[in-house]
Structure formats: structure tokens, C-alpha cells
C-alpha positions in Angstrom: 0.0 0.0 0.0 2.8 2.2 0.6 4.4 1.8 -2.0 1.2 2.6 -4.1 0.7 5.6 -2.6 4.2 6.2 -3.4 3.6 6.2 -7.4 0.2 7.8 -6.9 2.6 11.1 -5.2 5.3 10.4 -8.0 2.9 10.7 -10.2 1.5 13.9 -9.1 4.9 15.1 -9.0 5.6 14.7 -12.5 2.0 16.8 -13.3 2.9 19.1 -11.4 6.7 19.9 -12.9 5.5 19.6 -16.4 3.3 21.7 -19.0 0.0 19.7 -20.1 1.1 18.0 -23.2 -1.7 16.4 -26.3 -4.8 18.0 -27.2 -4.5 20.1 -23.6 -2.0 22.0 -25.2 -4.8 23.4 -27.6 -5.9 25.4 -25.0 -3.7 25.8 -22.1 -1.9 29.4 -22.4 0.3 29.2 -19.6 2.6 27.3 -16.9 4.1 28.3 -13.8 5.7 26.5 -10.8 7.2 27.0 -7.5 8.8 25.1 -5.4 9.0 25.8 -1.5 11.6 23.7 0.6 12.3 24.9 4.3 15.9 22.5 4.7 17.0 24.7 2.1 17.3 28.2 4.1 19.0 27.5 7.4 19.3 23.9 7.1 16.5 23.1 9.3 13.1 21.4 8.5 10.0 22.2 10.1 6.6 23.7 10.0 5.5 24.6 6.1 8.2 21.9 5.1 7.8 21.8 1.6 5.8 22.3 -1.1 5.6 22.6 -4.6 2.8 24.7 -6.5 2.0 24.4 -10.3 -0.3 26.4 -12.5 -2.4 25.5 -15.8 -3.6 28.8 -17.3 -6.4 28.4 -20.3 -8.5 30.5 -21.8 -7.4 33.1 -24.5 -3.6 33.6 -25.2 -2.0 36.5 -23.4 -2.2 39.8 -24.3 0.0 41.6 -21.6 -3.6 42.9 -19.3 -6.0 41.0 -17.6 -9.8 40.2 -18.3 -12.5 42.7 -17.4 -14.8 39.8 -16.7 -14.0 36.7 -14.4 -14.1 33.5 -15.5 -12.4 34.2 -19.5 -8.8 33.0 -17.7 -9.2 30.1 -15.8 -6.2 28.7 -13.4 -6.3 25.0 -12.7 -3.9 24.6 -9.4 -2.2 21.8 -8.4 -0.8 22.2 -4.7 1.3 19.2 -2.9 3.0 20.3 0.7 4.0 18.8 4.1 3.7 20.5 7.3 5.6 19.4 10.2 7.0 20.0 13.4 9.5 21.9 14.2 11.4 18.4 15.3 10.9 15.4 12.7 11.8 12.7 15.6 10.4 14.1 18.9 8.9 17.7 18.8 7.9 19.4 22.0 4.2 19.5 23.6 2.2 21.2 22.1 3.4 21.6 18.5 1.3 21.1 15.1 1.2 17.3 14.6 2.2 16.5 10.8 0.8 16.4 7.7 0.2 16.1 4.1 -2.3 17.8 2.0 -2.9 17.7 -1.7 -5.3 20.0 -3.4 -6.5 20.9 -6.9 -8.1 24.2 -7.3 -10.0 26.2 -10.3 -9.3 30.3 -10.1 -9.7 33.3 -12.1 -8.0 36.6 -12.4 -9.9 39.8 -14.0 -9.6 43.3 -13.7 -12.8 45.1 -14.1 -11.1 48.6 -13.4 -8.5 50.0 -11.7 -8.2 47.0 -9.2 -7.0 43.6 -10.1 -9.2 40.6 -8.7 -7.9 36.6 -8.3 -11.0 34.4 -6.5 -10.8 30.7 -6.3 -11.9 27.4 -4.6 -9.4 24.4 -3.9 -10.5 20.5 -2.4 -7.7 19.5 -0.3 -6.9 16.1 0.6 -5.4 15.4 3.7 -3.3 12.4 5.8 -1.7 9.1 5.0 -3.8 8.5 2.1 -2.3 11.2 -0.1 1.5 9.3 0.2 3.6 12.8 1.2 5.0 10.9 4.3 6.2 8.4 2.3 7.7 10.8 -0.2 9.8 12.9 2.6 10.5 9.6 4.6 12.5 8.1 0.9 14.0 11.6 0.0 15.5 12.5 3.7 16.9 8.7 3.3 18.4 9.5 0.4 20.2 12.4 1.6 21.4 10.9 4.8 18.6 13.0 6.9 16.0 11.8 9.8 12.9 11.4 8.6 9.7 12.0 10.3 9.7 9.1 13.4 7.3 6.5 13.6 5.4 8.6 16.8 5.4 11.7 14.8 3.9 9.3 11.9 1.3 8.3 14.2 -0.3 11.4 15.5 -0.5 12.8 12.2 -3.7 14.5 11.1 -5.5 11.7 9.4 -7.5 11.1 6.5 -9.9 13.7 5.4 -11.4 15.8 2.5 -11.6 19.6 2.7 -12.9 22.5 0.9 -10.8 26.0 1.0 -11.6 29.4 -0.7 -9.2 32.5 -1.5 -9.9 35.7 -2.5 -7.0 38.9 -3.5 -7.8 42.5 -4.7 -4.8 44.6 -5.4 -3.5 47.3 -7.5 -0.5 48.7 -9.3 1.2 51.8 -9.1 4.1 53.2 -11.3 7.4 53.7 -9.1 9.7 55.3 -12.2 10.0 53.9 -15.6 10.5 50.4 -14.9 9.6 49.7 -11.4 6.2 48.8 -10.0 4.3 48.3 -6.5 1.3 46.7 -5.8 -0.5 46.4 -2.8 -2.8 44.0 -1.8 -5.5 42.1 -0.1 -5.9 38.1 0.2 -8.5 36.5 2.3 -8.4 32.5 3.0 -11.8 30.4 3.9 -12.2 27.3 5.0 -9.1 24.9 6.2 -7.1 28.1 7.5 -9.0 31.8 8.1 -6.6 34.8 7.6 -6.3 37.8 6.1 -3.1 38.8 4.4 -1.8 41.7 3.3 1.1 43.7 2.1 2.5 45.0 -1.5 5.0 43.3 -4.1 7.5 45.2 -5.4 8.8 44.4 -9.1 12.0 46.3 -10.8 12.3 45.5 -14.3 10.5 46.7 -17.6 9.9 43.1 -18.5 7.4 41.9 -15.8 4.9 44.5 -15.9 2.8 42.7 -18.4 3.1 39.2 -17.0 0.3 36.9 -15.0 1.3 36.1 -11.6 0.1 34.1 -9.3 0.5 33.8 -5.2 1.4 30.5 -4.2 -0.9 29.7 -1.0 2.5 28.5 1.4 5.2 31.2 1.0 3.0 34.0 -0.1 5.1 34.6 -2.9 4.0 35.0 -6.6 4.9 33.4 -9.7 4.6 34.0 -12.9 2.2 32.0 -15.7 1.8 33.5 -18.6 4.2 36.5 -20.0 4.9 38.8 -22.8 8.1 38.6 -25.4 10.3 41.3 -23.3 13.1 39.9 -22.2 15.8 41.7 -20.1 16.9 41.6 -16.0 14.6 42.1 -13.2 13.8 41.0 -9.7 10.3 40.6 -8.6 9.4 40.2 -4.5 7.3 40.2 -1.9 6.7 42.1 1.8 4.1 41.0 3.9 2.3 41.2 7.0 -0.8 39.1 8.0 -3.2 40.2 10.1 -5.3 36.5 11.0 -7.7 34.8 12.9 -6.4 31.5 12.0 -8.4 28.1 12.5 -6.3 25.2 12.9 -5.6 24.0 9.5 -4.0 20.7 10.9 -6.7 19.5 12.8 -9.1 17.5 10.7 -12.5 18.0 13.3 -12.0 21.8 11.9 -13.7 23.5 9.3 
């Protein structure tokens, strides 16, 4: 069974690092990823562990400018992450127990105006059954590193089916010639209630006509779909969140 589950994720990862290929690609009009890995900061894993975030854009090919009406783009997302505690092999009292959650969302971004708009609705899929533990348990092996312990693996969330919503309004503003800020607002429903808000920052003449998208772990964006410019730029994110948060581990909550 495990090592079912262990194709099943494999699988999935595969989607999820790769454009839709056949008679998909009639219609899809953009790709993005991003992939989130704790370890790789300070050497430490815990909490939002890992995760990796992929988006199929159809619709109508990109123009540089958004949709005035939603529902003419349409983002199919494809979301795999763990989330631990802060100890793999014996965390203290009182910390978030694991977990794995896969979800598969449908969004769309318009801009009726002045404001830009992204709204959404995702089904998660949480515990054992989605194979994630598996998956970290044969790549910390590989690399020498403890895996989650059989005790952690035990009080893990366990297997449940979930429904989230998002919504984000924000707007840019002009900073010189080729800079750009953009405030913004997102609200999350459902598995985990917060409000989040802050502005991205993007310096470069070459981004200011792309479709990005904010990846529900790091709060980052990424980009799907983008115009012919090419050139250097940097494109990031500061943010505060202001949340009432309900406990997005715990499978009794809503």
C-alpha cells in the first residue's frame, strides 16, 4: 500500500513539474511553478516543510492585461506540501502534529477597473492516504537525513477531504520607468481563516505585463503567462498578515 501511494505522489509530482502535453495544449496558455523547501534556508526542516505549487492557465492567449470579466482565464492549481514539526523525531508539547495535503483548485483573475481581482476554490486532501509521508521519509533517506519518526507518523492529522476558498484584490502603481508596487489584499476560507496583506515590489520593464500568481505557502508570486520582453529584473514580496487562523491541521475543523 505504501508503496502505491508512493507512485500515486510520483505521479502527481511529475504533473505538477510539467506543461499539459496532447490535445491540452490546444488550449492551455500558460505554466508556472514553484517550489518551496524549508531544509534549504537555514538547514533546518519544520513547520510549512515543503511544497511545490503548479499552474495551468487556459483561456485566451495573453495579451500583456487581464480580463475585465472573471471566468475568461481560468487557473487550474495543483498544490502538494507537508507540514511538520519543528522536530521530525520528537517535537515538544504542544506543536502542530504532521501532515500532508494535496489539493486541486480552479481560479480566475480579471480586472474590471483600476483593481485587479484573483478568486478561487481548492479541495484539499489530507493524511496518509495522499502518500507525502512516504515521499519525505525516501528523500530524507536519500540524503542521509532523519525522517519523520514512527510517533510523529502516528499522531498525524488523518485522513480527510476539505474544501478552501481564496480571494485577493490589489492594484498597481508606477514607481519610475520600470519599477512597480502593488498592494494588496488576500483572504483564505475554510481549512485556514486569515487575512493577508502587504504590497509586491517588481523592478524591471519586463514583468509588468506578465500573470502572476500567489502561491498559498510562502505567499510569494509566480509567474504563468508572459509577454516577449526579455531583459533583467527582480520581482518580490513584503508582507504582514493580520489572522484569525483556525487550525488548518486539525481534521474535526472546518
Amino acid at each position: 500500500m505504501r508503496f502505491l501511494r508512493f507512485l500515486a505522489v510520483a505521479g502527481l509530482a511529475f504533473a505538477l513539474l510539467s506543461p499539459l502535453k496532447g490535445a491540452n495544449a490546444q488550449t492551455q496558455v500558460g505554466y508556472g511553478r514553484l517550489i518551496v523547501n524549508d531544509f534549504l534556508g537555514d538547514g533546518h526542516d519544520r513547520w510549512r516543510s515543503g511544497s511545490i505549487a503548479a499552474s495551468h492557465i487556459f483561456g485566451t492567449p495573453w495579451g500583456g492585461a487581464l480580463p475585465t470579466r472573471p471566468g475568461e482565464n481560468i487557473e487550474l492549481r495543483i498544490l502538494g506540501q507537508i507540514i511538520a514539526p519543528e522536530n521530525l523525531v520528537s517535537p515538544g508539547v504542544g506543536d502542530r502534529p504532521y501532515v500532508g495535503a494535496l489539493s486541486l483548485g480552479v481560479h480566475t483573475h480579471f480586472k474590471p477597473k483600476m483593481i485587479d481581482y484573483s478568486l478561487g476554490a481548492d479541495v484539499v486532501i489530507l493524511g496518509p492516504q495522499t502518500g507525502l509521508a512516504d515521499l519525505q521519509s525516501w528523500l530524507h533517506q536519500g540524503f542521509g537525513l532523519a525522517g519523520p519518526s514512527a510517533s510523529v507518523l502516528a499522531n498525524q492529522v488523518g485522513n480527510d477531504v476539505k474544501l478552501a476558498a481564496v480571494a485577493e484584490a490589489g492594484q498597481v502603481f508606477n514607481i519610475g520607468a520600470n519599477s512597480q508596487i502593488r498592494p494588496f489584499a488576500e483572504a483564505r476560507f475554510g481549512l485556514e481563516t486569515l487575512l493577508r496583506v502587504g504590497f509586491d515590489l517588481s523592478i524591471g520593464a519586463n514583468m509588468a505585463n506578465d500573470l502572476w500568481v500567489r502561491d498559498p505557502v510562502s505567499g510569494q508570486r509566480y509567474r504563468t503567462m508572459r509577454r516577449a520582453e526579455s531583459g533583467l529584473s527582480m520581482h518580490s514580496a513584503q508582507m504582514s498578515a493580520l489572522s484569525k487562523r483556525v487550525n488548518f491541521y486539525l481534521p474535526h475543523q472546518v
